[in-house]
GUTIMI-301052 format. One record per atom (N, C-alpha, C): x, y, z. Coordinates in pm, whole numbers, padded with zeros to 5 digits, always signed. Layout:
// residues N
XYZ ...
//
This chain:
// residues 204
-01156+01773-00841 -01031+01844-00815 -00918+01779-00894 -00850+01859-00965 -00714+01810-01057 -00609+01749-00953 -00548+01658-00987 -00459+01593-00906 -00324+01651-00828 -00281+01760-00900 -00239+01832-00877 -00261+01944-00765 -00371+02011-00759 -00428+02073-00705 -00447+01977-00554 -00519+01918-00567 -00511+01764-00458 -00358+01748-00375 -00251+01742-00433 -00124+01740-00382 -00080+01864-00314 -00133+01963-00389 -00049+02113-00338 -00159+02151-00204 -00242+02123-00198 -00385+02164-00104 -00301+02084+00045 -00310+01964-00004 -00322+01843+00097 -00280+01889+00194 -00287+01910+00341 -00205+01941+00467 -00282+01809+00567 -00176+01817+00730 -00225+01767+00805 -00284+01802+00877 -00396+01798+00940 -00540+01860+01009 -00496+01794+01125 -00526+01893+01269 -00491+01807+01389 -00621+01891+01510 -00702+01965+01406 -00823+01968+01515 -00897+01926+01452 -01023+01838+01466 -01132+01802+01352 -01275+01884+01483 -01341+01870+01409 -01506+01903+01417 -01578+01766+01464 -01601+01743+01596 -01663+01613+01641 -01844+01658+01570 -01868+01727+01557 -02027+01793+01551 -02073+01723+01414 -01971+01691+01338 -01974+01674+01158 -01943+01536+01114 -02017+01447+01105 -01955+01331+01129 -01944+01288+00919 -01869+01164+00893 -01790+01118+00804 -01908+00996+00767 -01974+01001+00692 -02084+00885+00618 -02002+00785+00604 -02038+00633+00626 -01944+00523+00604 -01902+00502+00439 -02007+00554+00403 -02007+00566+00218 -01907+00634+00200 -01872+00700+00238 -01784+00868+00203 -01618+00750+00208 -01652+00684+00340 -01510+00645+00386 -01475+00482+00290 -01622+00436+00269 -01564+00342+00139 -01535+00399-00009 -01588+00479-00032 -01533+00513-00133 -01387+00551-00127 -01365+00636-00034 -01230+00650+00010 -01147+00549-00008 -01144+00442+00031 -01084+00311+00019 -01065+00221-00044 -01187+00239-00144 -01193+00200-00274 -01054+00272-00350 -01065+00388-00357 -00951+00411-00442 -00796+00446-00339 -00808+00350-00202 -00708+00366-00178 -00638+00202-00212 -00736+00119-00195 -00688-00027-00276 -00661-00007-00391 -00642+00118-00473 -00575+00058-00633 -00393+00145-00625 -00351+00134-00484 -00245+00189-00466 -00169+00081-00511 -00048+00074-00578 +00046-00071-00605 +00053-00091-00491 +00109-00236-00549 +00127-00322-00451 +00225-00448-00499 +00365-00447-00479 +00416-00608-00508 +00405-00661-00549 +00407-00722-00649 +00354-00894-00714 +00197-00888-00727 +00143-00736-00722 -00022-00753-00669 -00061-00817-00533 +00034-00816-00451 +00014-00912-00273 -00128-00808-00251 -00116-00726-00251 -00239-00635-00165 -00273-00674-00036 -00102-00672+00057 -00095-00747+00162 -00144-00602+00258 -00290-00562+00286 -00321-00434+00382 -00460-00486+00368 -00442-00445+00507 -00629-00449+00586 -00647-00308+00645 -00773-00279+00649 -00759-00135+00737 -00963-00126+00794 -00857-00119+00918 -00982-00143+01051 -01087+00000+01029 -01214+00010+01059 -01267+00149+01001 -01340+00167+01159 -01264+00252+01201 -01371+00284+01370 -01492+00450+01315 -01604+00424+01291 -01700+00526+01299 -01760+00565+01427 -01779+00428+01512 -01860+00427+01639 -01786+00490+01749 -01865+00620+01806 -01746+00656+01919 -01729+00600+02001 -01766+00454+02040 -01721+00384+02149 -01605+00292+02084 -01587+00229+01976 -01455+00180+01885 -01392+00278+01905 -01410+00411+01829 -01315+00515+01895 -01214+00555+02004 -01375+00492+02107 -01304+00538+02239 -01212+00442+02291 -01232+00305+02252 -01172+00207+02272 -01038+00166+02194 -01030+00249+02097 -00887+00278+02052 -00782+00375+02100 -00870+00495+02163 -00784+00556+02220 -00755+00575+02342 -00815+00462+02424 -00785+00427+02540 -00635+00338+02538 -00666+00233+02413 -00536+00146+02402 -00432+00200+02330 -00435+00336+02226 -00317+00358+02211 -00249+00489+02266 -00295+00560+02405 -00303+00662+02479 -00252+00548+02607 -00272+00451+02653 -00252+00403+02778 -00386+00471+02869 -00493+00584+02820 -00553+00627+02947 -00502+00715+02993 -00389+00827+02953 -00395+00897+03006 -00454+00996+03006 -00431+01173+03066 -00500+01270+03014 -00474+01319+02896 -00401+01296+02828 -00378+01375+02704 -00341+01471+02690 -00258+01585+02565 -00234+01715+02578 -00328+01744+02487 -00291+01832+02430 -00380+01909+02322 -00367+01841+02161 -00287+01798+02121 -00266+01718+01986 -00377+01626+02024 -00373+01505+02106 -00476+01422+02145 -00631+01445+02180 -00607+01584+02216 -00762+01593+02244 -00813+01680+02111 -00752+01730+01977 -00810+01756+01906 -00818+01678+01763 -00721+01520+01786 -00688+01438+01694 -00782+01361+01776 -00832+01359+01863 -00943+01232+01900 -01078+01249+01884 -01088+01387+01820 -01265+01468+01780 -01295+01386+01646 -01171+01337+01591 -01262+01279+01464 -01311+01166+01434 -01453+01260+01376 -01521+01119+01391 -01490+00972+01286 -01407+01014+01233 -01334+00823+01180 -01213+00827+01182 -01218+00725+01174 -01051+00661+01216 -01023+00486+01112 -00939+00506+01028 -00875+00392+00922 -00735+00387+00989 -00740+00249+01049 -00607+00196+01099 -00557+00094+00986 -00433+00114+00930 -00378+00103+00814 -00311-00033+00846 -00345-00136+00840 -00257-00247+00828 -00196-00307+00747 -00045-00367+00760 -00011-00443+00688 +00010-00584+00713 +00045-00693+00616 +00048-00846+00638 +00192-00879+00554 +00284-00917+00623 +00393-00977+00578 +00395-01117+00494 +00301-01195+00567 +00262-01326+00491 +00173-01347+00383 +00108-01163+00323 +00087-01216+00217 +00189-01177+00121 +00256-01135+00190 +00386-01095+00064 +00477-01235+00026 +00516-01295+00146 +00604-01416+00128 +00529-01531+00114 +00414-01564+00119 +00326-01659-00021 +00343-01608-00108 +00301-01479-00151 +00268-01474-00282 +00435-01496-00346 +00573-01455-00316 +00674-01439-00359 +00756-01564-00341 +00633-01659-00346 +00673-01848-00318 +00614-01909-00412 +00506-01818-00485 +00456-01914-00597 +00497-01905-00695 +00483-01980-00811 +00578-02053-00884 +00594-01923-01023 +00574-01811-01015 +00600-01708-01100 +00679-01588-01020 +00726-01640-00905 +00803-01597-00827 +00916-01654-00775 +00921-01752-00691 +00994-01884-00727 +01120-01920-00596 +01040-01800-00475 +01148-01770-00377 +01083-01871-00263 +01090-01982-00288 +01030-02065-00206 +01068-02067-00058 +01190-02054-00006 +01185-02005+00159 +01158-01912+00233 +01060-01839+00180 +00997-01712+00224 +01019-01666+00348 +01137-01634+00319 +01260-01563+00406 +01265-01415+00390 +01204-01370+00508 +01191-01191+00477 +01348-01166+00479 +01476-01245+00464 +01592-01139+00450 +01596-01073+00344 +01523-01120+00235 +01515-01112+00084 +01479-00943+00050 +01372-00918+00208 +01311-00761+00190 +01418-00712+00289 +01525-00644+00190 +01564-00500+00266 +01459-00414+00303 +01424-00393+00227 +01295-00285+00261 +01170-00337+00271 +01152-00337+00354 +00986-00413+00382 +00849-00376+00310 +00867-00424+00197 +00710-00403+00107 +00555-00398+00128 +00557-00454+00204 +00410-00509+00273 +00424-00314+00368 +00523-00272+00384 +00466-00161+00476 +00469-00045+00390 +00541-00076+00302 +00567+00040+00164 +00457+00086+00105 +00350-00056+00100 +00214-00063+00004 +00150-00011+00095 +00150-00023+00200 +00011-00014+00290 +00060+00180+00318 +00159+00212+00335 +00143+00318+00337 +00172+00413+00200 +00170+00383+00080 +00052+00404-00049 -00041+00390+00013 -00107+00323-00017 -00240+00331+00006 -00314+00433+00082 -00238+00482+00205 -00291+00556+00304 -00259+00718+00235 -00163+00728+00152 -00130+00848+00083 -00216+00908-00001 -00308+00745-00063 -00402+00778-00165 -00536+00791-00095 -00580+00698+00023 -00638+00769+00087 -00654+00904+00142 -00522+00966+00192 -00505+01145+00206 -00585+01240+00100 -00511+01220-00040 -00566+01250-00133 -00675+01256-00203 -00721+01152-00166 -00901+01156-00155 -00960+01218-00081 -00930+01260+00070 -00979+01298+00152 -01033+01457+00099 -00844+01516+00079 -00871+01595+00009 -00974+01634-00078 -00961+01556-00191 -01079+01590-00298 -01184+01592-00245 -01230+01488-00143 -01370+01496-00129 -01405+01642+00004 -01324+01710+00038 -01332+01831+00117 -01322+01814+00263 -01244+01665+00306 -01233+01649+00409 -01092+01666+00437 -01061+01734+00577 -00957+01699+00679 -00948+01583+00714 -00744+01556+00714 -00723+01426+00767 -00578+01439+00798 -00520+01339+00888 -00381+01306+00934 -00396+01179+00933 -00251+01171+00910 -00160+01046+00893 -00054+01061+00985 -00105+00937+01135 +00004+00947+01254 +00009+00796+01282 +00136+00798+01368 +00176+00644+01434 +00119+00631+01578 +00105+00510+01579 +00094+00478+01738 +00215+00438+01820 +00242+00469+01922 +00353+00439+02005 +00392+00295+01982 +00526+00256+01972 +00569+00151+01969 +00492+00109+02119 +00536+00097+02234 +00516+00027+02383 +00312+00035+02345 +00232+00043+02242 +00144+00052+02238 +00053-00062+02108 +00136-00096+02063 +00074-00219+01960 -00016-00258+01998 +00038-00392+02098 +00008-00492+02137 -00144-00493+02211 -00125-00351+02270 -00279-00337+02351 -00347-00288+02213 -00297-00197+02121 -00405-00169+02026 -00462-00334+01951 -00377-00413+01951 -00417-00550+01832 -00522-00570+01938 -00528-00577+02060 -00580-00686+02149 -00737-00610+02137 -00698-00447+02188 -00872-00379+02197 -00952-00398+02074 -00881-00417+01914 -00979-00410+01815 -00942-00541+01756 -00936-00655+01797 -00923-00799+01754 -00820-00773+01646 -00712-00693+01636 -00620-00753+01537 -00565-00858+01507 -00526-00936+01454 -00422-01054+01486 -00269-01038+01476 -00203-01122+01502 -00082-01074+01558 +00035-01060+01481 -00011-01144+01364 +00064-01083+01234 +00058-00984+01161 -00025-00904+01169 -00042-00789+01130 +00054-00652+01195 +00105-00605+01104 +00169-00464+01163 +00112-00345+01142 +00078-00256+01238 +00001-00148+01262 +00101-00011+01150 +00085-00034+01057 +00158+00129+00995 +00142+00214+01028 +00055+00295+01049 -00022+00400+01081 -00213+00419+01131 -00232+00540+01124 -00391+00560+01120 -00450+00720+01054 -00528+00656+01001 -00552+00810+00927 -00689+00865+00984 -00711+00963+01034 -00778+01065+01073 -00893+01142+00998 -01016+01086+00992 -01067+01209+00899 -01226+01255+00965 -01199+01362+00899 -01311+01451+00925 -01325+01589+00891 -01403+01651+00951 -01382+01806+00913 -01272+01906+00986 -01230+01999+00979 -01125+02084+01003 -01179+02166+01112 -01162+02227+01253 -01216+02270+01321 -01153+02417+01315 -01060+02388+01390 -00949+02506+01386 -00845+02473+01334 -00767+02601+01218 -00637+02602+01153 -00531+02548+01309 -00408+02456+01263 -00318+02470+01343 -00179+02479+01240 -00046+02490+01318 +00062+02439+01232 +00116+02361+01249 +00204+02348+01189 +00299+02173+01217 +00419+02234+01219 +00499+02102+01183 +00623+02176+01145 +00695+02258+01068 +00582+02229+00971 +00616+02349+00824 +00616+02511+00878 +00550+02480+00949 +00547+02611+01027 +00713+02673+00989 +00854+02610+01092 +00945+02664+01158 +01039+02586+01047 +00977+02503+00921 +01100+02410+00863 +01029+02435+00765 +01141+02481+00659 +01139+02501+00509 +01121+02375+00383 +01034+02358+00312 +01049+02278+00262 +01176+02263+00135 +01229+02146+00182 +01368+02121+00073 +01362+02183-00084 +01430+02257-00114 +01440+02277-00304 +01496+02148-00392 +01448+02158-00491 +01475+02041-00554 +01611+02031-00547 +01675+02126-00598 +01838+02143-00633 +01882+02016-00505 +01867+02033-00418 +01874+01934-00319 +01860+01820-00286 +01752+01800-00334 +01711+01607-00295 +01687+01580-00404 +01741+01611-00573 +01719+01539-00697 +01847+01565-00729 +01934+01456-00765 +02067+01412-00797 +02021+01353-00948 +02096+01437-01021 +02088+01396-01207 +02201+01278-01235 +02147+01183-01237 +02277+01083-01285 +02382+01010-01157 +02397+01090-01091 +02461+01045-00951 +02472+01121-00839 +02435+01065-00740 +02424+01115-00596 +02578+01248-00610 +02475+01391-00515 +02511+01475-00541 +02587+01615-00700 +02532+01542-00747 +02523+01626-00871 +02331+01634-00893 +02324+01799-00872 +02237+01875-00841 +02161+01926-00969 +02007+01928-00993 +01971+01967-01090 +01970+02129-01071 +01959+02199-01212 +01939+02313-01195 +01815+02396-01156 +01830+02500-01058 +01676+02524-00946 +01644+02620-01032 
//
């Protein structure tokens, strides 16, 4: 599939097909080309947890659900059969931006306005999407509740430096749903591309 084609296709899937399951091959390859997403200084500060087993499964979505009953987003985002929890690592960003071709030796995150280590890791998960795509699979890209970390690090041995970015979803497509695109227009360029300086508008 042209890359292009890959971008314009791509949507978020929020019923999957539990019946159809995701080969672990399928999902390294996947990952393979989601590690050649940049990354900082080259930090390639992201780990990403791979639950196939529906009891990892289940044990993730016990800890980032609390247990409850669920509505309908949850019970058709929890049919799939894999799940890539997208991590990032702050400390490999501020080593690597301490050694001596860098040279910021108090590896002092004030330095990141914008926090890099979460920038990369979610690349990565974009390029994961995009693969998914190509390879003919459904997938989403969602957060876990803040009040919900801490039990997710604990159920799948995370460690505690690690920050949970997201989790991506894949599998097969069960039933069409919509999102928000549904009821919200997507922006025209004229709009969110400023030629030369904020608010001067290209021509649509």
């Amino acid at each position: 599939m042209e890359l292009r084609e890959a971008v314009r296709r791509r949507r978020m899937v929020r019923r999957f097909d539990p019946a159809r399951p995701v080969p672990e091959e399928v999902v390294r390859d996947l990952l393979g080309l989601a590690v050649r997403a940049p990354s900082a200084g080259f930090s390639q500060g992201w780990d990403f947890v791979v639950l196939l087993d529906p009891a990892d499964r289940a044990r993730f979505w016990g800890a980032a659900s609390g247990g409850g009953p669920g509505d309908a987003w949850l019970r058709g985002v929890s049919a799939a059969p894999a799940l890539v929890l997208c991590l990032s690592d702050p400390d490999a960003y501020l080593d690597r931006y301490a050694e001596p071709d860098k040279g910021w030796v108090d590896r002092s995150p004030d330095r990141w306005p914008v926090p890099y280590w979460d920038t990369d890791t979610a690349m990565a998960a974009m390029v994961l999407l995009l693969g998914a795509e190509d390879a003919g699979l459904g997938a989403l890209f969602f957060g876990v509740p803040a009040p919900r970390h801490d039990a997710v690090r604990e159920a799948l041995g995370i460690p505690a430096g690690r920050r949970l970015v997201g989790v991506v979803a894949l599998g097969h497509e069960a039933v069409r749903t919509s999102g928000s695109a549904r009821t919200r227009a997507r922006r025209p360029l004229a709009d969110v591309v400023h030629l030369g300086r904020f608010g001067v508008s290209v021509r649509p």
